[in-house]
LOMARZA-765722 format. One record per atom (N, C-alpha, C): atom name; residue number from 0; residue in three letters; y, z, x. Coordinates in steps of 0.02 Angstrom, whole numbers, plus 50000, padded with zeros to 5 digits. Atoms other than C-alpha are relative to their C-alpha. Last residue first. Layout:
R:CA:NUM:ALA:Y:Z:X
...
end
This chain:
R:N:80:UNK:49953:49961:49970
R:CA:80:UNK:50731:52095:51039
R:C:80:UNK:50005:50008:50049
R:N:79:UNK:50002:49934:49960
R:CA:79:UNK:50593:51961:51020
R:C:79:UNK:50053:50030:50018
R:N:78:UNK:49937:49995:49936
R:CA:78:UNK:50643:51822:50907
R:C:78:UNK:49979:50073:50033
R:N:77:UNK:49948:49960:50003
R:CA:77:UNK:50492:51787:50782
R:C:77:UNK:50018:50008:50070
R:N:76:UNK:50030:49936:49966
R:CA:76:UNK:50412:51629:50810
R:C:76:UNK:50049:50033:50003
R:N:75:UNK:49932:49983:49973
R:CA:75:UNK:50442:51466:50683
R:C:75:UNK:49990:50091:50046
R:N:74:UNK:50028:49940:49946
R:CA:74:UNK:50307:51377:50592
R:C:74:UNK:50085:50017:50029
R:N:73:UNK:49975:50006:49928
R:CA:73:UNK:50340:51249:50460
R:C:73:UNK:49991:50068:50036
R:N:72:UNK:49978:49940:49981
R:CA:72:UNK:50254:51205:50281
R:C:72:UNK:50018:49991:50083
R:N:71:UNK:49994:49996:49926
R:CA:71:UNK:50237:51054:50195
R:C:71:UNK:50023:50077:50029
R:N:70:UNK:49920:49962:49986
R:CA:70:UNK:50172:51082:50028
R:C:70:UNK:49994:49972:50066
R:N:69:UNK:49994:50041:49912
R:CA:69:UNK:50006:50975:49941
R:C:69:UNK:50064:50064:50010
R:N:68:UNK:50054:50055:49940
R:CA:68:UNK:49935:50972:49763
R:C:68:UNK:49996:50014:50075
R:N:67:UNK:49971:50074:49993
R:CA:67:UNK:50032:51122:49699
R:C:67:UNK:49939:49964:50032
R:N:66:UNK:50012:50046:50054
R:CA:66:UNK:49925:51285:49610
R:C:66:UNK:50048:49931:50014
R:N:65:UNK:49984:49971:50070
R:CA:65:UNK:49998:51416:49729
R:C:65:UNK:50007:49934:49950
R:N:64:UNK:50008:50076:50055
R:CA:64:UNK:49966:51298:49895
R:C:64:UNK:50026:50040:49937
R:N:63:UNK:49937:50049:49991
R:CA:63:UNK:50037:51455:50005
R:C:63:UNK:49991:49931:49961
R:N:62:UNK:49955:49960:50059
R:CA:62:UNK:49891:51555:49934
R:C:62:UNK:50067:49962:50000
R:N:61:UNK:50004:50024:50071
R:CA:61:UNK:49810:51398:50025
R:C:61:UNK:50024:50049:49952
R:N:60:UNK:49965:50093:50021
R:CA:60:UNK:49884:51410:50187
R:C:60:UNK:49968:49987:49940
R:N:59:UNK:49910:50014:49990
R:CA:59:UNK:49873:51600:50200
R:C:59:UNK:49995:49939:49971
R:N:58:UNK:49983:49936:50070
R:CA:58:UNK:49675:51602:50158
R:C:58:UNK:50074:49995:50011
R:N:57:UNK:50004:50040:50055
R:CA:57:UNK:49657:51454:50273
R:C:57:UNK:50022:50051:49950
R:N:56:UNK:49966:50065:50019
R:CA:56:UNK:49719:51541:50423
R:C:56:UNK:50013:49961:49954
R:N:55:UNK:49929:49986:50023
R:CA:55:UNK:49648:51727:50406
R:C:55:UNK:50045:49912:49969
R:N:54:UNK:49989:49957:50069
R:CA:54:UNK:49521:51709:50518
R:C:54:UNK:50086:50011:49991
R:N:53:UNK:49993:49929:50005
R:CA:53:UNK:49561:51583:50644
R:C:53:UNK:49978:50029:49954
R:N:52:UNK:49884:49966:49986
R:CA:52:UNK:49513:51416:50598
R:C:52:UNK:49975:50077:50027
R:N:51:UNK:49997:49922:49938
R:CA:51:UNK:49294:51361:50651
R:C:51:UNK:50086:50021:50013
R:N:50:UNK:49990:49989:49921
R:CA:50:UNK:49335:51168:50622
R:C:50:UNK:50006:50047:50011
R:N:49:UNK:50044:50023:49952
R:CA:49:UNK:49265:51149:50463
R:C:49:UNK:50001:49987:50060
R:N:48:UNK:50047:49939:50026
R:CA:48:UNK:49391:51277:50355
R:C:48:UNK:49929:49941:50052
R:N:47:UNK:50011:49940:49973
R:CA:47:UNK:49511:51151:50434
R:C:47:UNK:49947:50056:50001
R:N:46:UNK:50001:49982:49917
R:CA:46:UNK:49455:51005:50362
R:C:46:UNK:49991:50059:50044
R:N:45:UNK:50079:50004:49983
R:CA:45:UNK:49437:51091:50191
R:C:45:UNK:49989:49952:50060
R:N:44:UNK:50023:49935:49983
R:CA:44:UNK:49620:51145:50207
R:C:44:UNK:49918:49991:50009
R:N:43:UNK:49978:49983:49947
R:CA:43:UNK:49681:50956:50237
R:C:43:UNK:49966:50080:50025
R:N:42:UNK:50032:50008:49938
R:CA:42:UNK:49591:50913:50090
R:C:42:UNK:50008:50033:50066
R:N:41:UNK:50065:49985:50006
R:CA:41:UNK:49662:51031:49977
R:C:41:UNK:49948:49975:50053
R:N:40:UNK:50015:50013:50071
R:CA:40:UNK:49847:50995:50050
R:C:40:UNK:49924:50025:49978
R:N:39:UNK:50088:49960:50016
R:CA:39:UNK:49923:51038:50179
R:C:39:UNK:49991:49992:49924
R:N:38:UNK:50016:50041:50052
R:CA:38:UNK:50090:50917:50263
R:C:38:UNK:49924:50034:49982
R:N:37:UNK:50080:50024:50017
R:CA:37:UNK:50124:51000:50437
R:C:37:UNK:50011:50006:49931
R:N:36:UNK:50021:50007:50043
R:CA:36:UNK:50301:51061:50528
R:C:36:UNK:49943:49948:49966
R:N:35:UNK:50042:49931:50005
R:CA:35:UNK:50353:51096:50700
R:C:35:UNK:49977:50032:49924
R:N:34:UNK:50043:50006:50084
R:CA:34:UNK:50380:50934:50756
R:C:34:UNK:49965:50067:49996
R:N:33:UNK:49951:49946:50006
R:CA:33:UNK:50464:50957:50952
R:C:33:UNK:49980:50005:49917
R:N:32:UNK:49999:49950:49975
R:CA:32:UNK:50331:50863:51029
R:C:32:UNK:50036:50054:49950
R:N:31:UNK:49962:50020:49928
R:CA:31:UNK:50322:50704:50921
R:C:31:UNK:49992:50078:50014
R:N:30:UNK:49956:50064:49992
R:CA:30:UNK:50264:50662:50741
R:C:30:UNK:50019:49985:50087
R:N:29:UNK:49890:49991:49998
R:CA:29:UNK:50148:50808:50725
R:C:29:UNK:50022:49931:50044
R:N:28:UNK:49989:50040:49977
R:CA:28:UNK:49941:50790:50678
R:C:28:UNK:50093:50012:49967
R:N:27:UNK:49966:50024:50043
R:CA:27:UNK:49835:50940:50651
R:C:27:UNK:50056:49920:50000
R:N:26:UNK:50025:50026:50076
R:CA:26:UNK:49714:51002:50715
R:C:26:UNK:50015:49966:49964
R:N:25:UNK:50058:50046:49956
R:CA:25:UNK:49755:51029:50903
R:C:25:UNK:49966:49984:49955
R:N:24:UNK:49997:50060:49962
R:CA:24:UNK:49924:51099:50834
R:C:24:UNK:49964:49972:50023
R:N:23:UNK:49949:50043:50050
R:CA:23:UNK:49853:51198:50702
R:C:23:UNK:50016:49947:50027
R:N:22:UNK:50065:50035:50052
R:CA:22:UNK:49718:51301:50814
R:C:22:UNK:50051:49930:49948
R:N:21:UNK:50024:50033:49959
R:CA:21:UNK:49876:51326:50940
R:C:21:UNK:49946:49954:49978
R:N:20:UNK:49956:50061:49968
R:CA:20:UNK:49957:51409:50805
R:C:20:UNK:49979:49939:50044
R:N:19:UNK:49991:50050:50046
R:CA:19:UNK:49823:51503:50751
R:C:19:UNK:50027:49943:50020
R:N:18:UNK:50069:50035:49989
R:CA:18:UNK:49786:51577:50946
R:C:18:UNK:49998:49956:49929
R:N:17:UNK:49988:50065:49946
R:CA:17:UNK:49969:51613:50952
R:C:17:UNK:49959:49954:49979
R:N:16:UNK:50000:49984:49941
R:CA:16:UNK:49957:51727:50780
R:C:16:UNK:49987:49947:50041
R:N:15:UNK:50060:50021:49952
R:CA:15:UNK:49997:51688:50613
R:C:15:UNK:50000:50016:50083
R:N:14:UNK:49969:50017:49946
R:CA:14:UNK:50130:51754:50480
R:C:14:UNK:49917:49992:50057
R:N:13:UNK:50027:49943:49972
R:CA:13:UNK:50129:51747:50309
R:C:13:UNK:50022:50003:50085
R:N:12:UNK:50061:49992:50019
R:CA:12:UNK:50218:51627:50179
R:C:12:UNK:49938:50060:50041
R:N:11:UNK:50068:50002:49965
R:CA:11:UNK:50380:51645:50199
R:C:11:UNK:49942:50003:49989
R:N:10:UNK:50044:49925:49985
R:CA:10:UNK:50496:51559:50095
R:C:10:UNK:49942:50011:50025
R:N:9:UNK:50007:49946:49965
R:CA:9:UNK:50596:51433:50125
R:C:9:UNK:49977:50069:50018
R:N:8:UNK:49947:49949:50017
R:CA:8:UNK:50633:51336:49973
R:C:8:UNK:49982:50065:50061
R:N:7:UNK:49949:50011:50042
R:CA:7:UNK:50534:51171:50008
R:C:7:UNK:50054:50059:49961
R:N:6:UNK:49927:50041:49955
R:CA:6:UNK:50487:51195:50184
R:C:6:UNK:50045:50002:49939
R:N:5:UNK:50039:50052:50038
R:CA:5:UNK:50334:51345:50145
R:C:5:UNK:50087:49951:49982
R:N:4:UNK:49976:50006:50045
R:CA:4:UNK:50348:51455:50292
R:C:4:UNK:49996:49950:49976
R:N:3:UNK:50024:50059:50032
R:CA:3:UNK:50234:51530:50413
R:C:3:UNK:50068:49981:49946
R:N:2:UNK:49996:49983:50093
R:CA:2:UNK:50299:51669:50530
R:C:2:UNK:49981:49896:49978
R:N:1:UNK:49968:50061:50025
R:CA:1:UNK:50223:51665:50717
R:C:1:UNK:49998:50019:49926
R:N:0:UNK:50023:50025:50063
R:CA:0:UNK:50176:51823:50805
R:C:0:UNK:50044:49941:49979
end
């Protein structure tokens, strides 16, 4: 699983699975390989919601809006023991 978090005070927002992740990166647009953070905003979610997301995806990323215009949020995969 992958945890979501929202950049400007670190907190998590939910957590997504590979097949999200993968939906994000082929959706979304990162600076360079190793960019593991995305810029969401209203638009950005009504894109998504038209490219067939995971269930689940948009509903996270917009409770994660909580009444702002926009957040950046970053991905990060829990550490397997």
């Amino acid at each position: 699983m992958i945890d979501l978090f929202r950049s400007e005070d670190d907190h998590r927002i939910g957590q997504i699975s590979e097949e999200a992740l993968e939906f994000l990166i082929a959706h979304l647009e990162e600076e360079d390989s190793e960019d593991t953070d995305y810029y969401i905003d209203r638009d950005t979610l009504e894109f998504l919601r038209d490219q067939n997301p995971p269930q689940g995806l948009v509903d996270i990323l917009e409770s994660a809006l909580d009444g702002r215009d926009g957040i950046e949020v970053y991905y990060q995969a829990q550490e397997v023991p």
